[in-house]
N, C-alpha and C positions, 0 to 999 in steps of 0.2 A: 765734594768732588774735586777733584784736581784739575784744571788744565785742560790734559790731555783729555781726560773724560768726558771733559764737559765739549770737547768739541767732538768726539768720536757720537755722542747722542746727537751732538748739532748735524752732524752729517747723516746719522739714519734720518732723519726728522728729513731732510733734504732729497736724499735716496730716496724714500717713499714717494716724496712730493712728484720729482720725477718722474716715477714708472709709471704714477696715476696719471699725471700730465701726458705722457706718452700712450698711455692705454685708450685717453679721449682722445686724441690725434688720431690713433690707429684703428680705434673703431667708431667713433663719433660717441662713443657714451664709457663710461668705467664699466671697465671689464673686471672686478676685485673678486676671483675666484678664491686668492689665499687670503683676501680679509685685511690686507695691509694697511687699509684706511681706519682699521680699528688700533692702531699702535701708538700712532702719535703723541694720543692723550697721555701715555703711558710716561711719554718720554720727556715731552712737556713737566708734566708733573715733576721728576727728576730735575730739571732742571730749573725748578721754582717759575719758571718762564709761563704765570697764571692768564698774563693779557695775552701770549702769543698764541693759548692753547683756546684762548676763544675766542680768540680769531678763528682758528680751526676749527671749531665748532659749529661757528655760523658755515665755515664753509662747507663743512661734513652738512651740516643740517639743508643746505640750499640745494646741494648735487645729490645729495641719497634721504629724498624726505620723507619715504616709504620704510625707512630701513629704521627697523626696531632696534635694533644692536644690543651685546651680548651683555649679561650682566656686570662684567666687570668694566668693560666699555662706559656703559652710562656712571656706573660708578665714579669715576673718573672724571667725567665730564659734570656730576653732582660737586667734585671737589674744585674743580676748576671756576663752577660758577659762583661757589661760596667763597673763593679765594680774592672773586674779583666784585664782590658786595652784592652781589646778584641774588640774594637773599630769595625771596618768591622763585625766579626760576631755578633755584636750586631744591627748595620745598619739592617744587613738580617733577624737579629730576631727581628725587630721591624714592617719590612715590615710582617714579614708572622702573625707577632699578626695583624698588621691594618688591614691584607685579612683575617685575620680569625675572623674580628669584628671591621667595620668600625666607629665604635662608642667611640671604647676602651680609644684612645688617648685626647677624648673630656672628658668624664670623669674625667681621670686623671686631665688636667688642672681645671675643673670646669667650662668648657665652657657648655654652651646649647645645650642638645642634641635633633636634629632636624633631624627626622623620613625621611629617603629616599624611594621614593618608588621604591622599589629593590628587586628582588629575594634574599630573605633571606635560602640560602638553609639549612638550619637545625634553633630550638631556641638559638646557640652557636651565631649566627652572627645580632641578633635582638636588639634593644638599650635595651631591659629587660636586656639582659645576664649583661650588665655592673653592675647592682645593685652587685656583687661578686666579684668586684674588690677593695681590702682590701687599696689601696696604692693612695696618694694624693702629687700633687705636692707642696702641703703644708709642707711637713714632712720635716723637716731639714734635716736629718739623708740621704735625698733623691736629697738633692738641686743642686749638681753636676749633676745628673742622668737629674734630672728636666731641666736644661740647656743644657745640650746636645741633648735629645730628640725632646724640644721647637724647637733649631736650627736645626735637622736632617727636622723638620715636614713642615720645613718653605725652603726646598729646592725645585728649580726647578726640580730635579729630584722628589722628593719624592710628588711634587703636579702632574706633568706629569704621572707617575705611579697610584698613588691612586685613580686620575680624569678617567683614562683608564678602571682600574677596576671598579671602581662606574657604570661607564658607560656603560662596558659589563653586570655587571647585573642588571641593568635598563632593556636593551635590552630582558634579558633574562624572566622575571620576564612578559613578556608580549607576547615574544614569542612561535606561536604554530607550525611553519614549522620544524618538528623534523630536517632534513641537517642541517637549521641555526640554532637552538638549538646546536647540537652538534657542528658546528663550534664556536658557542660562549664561550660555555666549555670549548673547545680544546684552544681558544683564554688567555679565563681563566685562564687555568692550565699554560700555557706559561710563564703567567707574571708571575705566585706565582713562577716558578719554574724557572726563566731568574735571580736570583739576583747575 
């Protein structure tokens, strides 16, 4: 990046900071109807700037702890914490992007993405959403992260796990006895939240 570039992202990064800042002023809480708190990571990244984006992170995580965020979002925030050695909590943030978009990690390598028929419960976890994920395992800049992820994806744990989920919502996706619906859920929720 040039220069110029590199400070035209310093300034969105800035700009966002702002209107958020301004939005808890204005109403006592963030009001993020366009999502803008989901950007930063993006820009961070760009700018190799791995400590500044988690920083962000912690602060994204202490003001919106409720807030699941979008696949490519965590993605991001997977890359930023393996950048900064954060090894394990990067593990758990790559598990909760694959549950939040069992597609996401195929993408990235450029593998074939092949439609499961599964209760997709929102369009965040559908193979569309991947078309918005800006980052390839191609990218030099990436090739450690790219290595580590490949070998995390290639674990018996992490095939045990992802196969579990796939497979609750298969089940789900066809199920009409509401009890086992919501036991599958609850089943669900278990794994995202066991890591």
């Amino acid at each position: 990046m040039t220069p110029k570039q590199i400070e035209r992202v310093k300034k969105k990064i800035a700009d966002i900071k702002r209107v958020l800042a301004a939005e808890k002023r204005k109403f006592g809480c963030y009001d993020d109807g366009r999502g803008l708190r989901y950007l930063p990571t993006k820009y961070f990244i760009q700018l190799s700037d791995f400590s500044g984006g988690l920083t962000y992170t912690k602060w994204f995580e202490k003001n919106f702890p409720d807030d699941s965020g979008f696949p490519d979002f965590l993605f991001e925030w997977t890359i930023i914490l393996f950048k900064n050695g954060k090894i394990k909590e990067a593990e758990k943030k790559a598990f909760q992007t694959f549950f939040r978009n069992t597609y996401i990690f195929d993408k990235y390598f450029g593998r074939p993405i092949i439609p499961v028929d599964k209760w997709e419960g929102s369009n965040l976890e559908a193979p569309d959403f991947t078309e918005y994920l800006d980052y390839s395992s191609e990218q030099k800049e990436l090739a450690d992260f790219s290595q580590w992820l490949d070998n995390l994806i290639s674990t018996q744990n992490f095939h045990t796990r992802s196969n579990k989920y796939i497979d609750l919502q298969k089940r789900l996706k066809t199920e009409n006895d509401s009890e086992t619906r919501n036991y599958l859920v609850k089943a669900s929720s278990q794994l995202r939240q066991s890591l």
